[in-house]
TORPA-444652 format. One record per residue (C-alpha): residue in three letters; x negated, y, z negated. Coordinates in steps of 0.5 Angstrom, whole numbers, plus 500, padded with zeros to 3 digits. Layout:
N
+------+------+-------+-----+
! code ! east ! north !  up !
+------+------+-------+-----+
!  ALA !    X !     Y !   Z !
...
+------+------+-------+-----+
END
This chain:
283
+------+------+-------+-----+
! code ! east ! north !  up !
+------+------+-------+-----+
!  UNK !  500 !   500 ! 500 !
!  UNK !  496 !   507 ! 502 !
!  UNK !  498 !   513 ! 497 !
!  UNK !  502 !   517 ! 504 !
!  UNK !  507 !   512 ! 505 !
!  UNK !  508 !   512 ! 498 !
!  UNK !  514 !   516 ! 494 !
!  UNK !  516 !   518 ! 487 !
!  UNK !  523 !   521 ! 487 !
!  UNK !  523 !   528 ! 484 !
!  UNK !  525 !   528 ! 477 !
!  UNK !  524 !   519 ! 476 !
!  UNK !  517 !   520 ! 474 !
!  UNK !  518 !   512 ! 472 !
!  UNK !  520 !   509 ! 478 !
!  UNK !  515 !   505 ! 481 !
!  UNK !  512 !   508 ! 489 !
!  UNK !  516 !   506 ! 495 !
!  UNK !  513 !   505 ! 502 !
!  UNK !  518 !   505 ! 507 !
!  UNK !  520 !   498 ! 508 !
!  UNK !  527 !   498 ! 506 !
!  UNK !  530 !   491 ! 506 !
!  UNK !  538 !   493 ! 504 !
!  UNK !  538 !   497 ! 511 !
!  UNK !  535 !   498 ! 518 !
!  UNK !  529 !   503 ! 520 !
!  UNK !  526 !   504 ! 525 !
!  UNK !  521 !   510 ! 527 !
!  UNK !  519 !   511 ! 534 !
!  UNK !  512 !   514 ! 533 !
!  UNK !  512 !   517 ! 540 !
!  UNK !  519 !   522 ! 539 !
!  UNK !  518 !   522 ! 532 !
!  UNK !  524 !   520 ! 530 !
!  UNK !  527 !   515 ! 525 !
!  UNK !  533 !   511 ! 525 !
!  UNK !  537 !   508 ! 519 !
!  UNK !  541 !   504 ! 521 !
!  UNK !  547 !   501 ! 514 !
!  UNK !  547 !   494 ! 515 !
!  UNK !  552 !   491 ! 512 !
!  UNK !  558 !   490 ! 518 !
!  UNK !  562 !   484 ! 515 !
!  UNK !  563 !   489 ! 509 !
!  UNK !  563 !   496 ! 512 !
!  UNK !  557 !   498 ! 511 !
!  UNK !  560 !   498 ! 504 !
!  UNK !  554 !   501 ! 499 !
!  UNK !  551 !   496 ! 493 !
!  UNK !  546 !   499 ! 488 !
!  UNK !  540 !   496 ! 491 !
!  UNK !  543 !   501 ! 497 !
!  UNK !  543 !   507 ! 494 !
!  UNK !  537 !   507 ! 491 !
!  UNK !  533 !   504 ! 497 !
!  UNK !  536 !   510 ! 501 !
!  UNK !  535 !   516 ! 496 !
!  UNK !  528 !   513 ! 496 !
!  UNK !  527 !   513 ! 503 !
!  UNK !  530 !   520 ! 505 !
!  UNK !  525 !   523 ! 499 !
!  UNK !  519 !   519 ! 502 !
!  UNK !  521 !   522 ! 509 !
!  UNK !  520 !   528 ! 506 !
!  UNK !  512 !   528 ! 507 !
!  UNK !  512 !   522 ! 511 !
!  UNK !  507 !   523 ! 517 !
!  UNK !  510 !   523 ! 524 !
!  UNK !  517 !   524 ! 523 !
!  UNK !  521 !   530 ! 525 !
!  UNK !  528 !   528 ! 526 !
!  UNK !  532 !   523 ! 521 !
!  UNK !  538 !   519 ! 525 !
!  UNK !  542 !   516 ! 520 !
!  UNK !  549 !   510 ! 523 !
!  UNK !  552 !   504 ! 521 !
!  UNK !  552 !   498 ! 525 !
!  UNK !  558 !   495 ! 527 !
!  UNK !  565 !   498 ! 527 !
!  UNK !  564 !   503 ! 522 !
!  UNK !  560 !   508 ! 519 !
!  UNK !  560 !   506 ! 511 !
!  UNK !  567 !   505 ! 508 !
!  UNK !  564 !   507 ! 501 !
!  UNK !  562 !   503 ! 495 !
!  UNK !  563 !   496 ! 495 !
!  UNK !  568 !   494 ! 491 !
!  UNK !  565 !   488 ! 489 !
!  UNK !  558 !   490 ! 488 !
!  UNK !  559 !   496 ! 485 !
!  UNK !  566 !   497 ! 482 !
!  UNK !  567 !   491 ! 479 !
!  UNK !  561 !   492 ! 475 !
!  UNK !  562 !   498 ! 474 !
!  UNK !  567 !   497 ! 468 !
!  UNK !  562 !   493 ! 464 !
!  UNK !  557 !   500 ! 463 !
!  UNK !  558 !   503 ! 457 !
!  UNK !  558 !   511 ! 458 !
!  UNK !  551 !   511 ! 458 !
!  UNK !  549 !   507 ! 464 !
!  UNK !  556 !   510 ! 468 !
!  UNK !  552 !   516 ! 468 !
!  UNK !  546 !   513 ! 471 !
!  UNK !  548 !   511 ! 477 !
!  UNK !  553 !   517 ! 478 !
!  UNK !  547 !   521 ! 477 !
!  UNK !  544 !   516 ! 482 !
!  UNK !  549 !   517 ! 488 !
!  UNK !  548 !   525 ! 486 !
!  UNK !  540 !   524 ! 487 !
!  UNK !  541 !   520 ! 495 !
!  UNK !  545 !   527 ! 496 !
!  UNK !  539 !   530 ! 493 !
!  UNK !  534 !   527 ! 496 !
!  UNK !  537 !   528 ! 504 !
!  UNK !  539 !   535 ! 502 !
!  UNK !  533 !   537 ! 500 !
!  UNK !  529 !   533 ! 505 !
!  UNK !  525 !   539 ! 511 !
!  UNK !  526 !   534 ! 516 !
!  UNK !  534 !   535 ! 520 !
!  UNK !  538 !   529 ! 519 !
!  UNK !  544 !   527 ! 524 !
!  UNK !  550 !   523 ! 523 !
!  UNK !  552 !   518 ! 528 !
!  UNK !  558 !   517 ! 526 !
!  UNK !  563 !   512 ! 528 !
!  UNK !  570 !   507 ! 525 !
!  UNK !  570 !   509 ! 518 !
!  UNK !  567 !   515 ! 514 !
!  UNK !  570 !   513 ! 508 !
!  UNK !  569 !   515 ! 500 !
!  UNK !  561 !   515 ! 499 !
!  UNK !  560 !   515 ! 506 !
!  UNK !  564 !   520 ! 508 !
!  UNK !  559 !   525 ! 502 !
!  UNK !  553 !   522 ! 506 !
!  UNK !  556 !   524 ! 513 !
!  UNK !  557 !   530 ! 509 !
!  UNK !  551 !   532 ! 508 !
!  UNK !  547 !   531 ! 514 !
!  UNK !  545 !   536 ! 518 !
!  UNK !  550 !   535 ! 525 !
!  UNK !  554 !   530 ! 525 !
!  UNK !  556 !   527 ! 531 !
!  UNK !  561 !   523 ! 531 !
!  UNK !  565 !   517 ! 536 !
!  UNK !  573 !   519 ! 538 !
!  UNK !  575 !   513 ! 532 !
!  UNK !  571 !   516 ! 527 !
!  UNK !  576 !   518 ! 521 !
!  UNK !  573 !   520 ! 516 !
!  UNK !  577 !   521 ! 508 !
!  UNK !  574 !   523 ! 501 !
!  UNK !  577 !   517 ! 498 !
!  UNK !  576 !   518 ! 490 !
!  UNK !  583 !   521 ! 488 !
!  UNK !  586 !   515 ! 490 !
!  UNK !  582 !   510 ! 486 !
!  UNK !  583 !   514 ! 480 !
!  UNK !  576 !   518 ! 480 !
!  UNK !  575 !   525 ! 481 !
!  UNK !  574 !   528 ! 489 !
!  UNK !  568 !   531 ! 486 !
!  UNK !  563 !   526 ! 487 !
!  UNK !  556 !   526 ! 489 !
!  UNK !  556 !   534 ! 491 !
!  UNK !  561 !   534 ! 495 !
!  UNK !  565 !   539 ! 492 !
!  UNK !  560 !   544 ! 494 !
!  UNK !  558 !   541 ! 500 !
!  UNK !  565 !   541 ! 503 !
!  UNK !  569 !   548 ! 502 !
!  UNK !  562 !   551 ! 506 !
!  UNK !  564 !   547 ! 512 !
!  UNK !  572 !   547 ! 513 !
!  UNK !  574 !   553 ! 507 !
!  UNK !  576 !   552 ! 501 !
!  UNK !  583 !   550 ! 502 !
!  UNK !  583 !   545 ! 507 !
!  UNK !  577 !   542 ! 503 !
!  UNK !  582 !   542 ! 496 !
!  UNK !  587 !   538 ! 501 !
!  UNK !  582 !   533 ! 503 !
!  UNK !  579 !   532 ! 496 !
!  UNK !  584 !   531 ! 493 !
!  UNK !  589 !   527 ! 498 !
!  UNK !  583 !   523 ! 500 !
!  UNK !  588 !   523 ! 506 !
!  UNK !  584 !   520 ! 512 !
!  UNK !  583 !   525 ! 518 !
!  UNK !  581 !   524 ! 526 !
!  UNK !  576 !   524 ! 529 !
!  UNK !  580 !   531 ! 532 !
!  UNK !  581 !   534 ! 526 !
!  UNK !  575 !   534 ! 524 !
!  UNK !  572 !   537 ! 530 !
!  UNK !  577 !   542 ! 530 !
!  UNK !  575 !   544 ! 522 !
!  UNK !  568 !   544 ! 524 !
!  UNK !  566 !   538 ! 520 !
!  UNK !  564 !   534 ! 526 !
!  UNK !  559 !   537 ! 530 !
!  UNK !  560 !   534 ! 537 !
!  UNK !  565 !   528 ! 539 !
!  UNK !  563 !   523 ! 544 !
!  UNK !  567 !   517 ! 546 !
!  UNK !  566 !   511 ! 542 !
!  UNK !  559 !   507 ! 544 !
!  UNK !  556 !   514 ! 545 !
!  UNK !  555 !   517 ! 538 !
!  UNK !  547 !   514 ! 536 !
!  UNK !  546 !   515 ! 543 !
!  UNK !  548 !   523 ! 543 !
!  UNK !  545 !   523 ! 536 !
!  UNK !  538 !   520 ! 538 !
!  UNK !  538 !   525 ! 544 !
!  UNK !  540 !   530 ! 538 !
!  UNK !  534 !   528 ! 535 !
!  UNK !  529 !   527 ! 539 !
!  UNK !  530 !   535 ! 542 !
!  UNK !  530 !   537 ! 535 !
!  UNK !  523 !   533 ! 534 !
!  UNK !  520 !   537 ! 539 !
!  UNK !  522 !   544 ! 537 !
!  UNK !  517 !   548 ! 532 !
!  UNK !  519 !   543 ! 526 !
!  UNK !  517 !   549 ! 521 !
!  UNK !  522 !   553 ! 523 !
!  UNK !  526 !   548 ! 523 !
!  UNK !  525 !   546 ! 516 !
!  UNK !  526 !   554 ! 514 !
!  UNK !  531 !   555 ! 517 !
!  UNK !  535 !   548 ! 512 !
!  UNK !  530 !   550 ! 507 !
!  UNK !  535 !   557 ! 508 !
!  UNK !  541 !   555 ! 508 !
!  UNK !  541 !   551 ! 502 !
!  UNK !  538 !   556 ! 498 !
!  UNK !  542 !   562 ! 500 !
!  UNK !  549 !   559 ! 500 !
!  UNK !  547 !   561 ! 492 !
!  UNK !  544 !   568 ! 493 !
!  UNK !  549 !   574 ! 493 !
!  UNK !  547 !   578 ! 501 !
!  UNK !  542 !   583 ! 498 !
!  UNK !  538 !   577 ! 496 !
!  UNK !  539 !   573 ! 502 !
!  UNK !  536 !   579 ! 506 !
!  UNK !  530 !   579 ! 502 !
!  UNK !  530 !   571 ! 501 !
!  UNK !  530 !   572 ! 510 !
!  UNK !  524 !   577 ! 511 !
!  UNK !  520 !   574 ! 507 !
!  UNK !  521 !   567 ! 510 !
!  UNK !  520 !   570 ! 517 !
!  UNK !  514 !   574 ! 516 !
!  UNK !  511 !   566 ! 514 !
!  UNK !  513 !   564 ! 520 !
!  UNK !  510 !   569 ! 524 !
!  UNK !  503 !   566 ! 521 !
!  UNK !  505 !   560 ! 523 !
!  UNK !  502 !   557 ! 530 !
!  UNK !  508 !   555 ! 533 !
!  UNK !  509 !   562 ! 534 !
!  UNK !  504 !   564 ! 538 !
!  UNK !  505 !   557 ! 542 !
!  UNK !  512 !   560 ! 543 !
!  UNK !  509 !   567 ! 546 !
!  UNK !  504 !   565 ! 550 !
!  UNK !  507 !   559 ! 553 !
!  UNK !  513 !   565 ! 555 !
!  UNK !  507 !   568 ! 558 !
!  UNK !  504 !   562 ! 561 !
!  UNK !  511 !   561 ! 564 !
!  UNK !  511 !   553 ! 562 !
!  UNK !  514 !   549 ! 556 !
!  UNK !  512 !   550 ! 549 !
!  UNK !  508 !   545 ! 546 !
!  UNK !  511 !   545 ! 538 !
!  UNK !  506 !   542 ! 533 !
+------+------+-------+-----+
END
């Protein structure tokens, strides 16, 4: 095991390192795109997540953070859905045998993998398809774009299961995509929408025909991948932390980052391959 394939998660300072040899799901890195590509794999269950699930993906995504070649992240499901949530099985059952205590473990847990992509420099692309449901809705949530085949629906499931819809950060996450009220009404129906709606809302990105929806977001990816990924990475880095900042403080916040950036190499590249009248060559 080399030190840079290795991750310790923020905040789990007693968690052992991880190198990027999932066994719960599929990952492939195209070393010539830089993109990798997780692929849920779990298709006789939906996708459904168990506990080794969770924590292999929150730990892979905080290694993608600094792992060598990668810059752009494509996450699917296998089969005819995206992820249906937490298997009922495998987690929920076991779950009414945690005294509070180790329920809030693994609550904290599913919150860390929404951490973990969220605070990942690398853009990460849904490719989403048949059912976005519970917990994989959140995942979907989360990711940058979403990309999303005509039978993906999608539902925050958790009011109807007795649980509050404010699971895994999604009551943050979600009124900053759709609005307020119609993020109350999903979250709390945990009512299944189509693939439609949920482009109408803005919370599909793009909707393509079913069997289409990693190949659109592969494409996705490799275009990001071959952009100036600092500018890239600011610019997630911006909007996650301005969604907190007053608009004075978003200015400042703005002017400082873009100052950085026209330090940064890619910038030169830019101007000079405008000049030049060729295609930019980003690092």
């Amino acid at each position: 095991m080399t030190t840079d394939r290795t991750i310790r998660p923020p905040d789990n300072p007693s968690s052992a390192p991880m190198a990027i040899e999932p066994t719960s799901f599929l990952y492939e890195h195209d070393r010539d795109t830089q993109v990798v590509t997780i692929t849920l794999n779990r298709p006789d269950r939906l996708n459904a997540l168990t506990f080794e699930v969770y924590d292999e993906l929150r730990r892979t995504f905080y290694a993608l953070d600094r792992e060598p070649g990668v810059r752009a992240i494509v996450i699917t499901g296998a089969g005819r859905a995206f992820c249906s949530g937490g298997d009922v099985e495998d987690i929920i059952g076991a779950l009414f045998e945690r005294d509070p205590e180790g329920l809030l473990d693994f609550t904290r847990m599913t919150c860390d993998l929404i951490r973990a992509i969220r605070l990942c420099r690398r853009p990460v692309i849904g490719a989403l398809n048949g059912t976005v449901a519970g917990a994989g809705a959140v995942i979907a949530t989360a990711c940058d774009i979403r990309i999303a085949a005509e039978s993906a629906r999608i539902a925050y499931l958790f009011t109807r299961v007795g649980l509050s819809g404010a699971d895994m950060g999604v009551a943050w996450l979600l009124p900053r995509i759709v609005g307020l009220a119609k993020a109350s009404e999903l979250l709390m129906t945990g009512a299944f929408i189509g693939a439609d709606e949920a482009h109408r809302l803005g919370l599909y990105n793009h909707v393509v025909p079913d069997g289409e929806a990693l190949a659109e977001a592969t494409a996705m990816a490799r275009k990001l991948a071959r952009g100036p990924s600092y500018a890239i990475e600011m610019t997630k880095d911006a909007l996650n932390r301005e969604a907190s900042m007053d608009l004075l403080s978003a200015l400042e916040n703005e002017a400082q980052v873009q100052a950085v950036c026209m330090l940064n190499p890619n910038f030169r590249e830019s101007y000079e391959a405008f000049v030049e009248k060729r295609e930019p060559r980003f690092v």
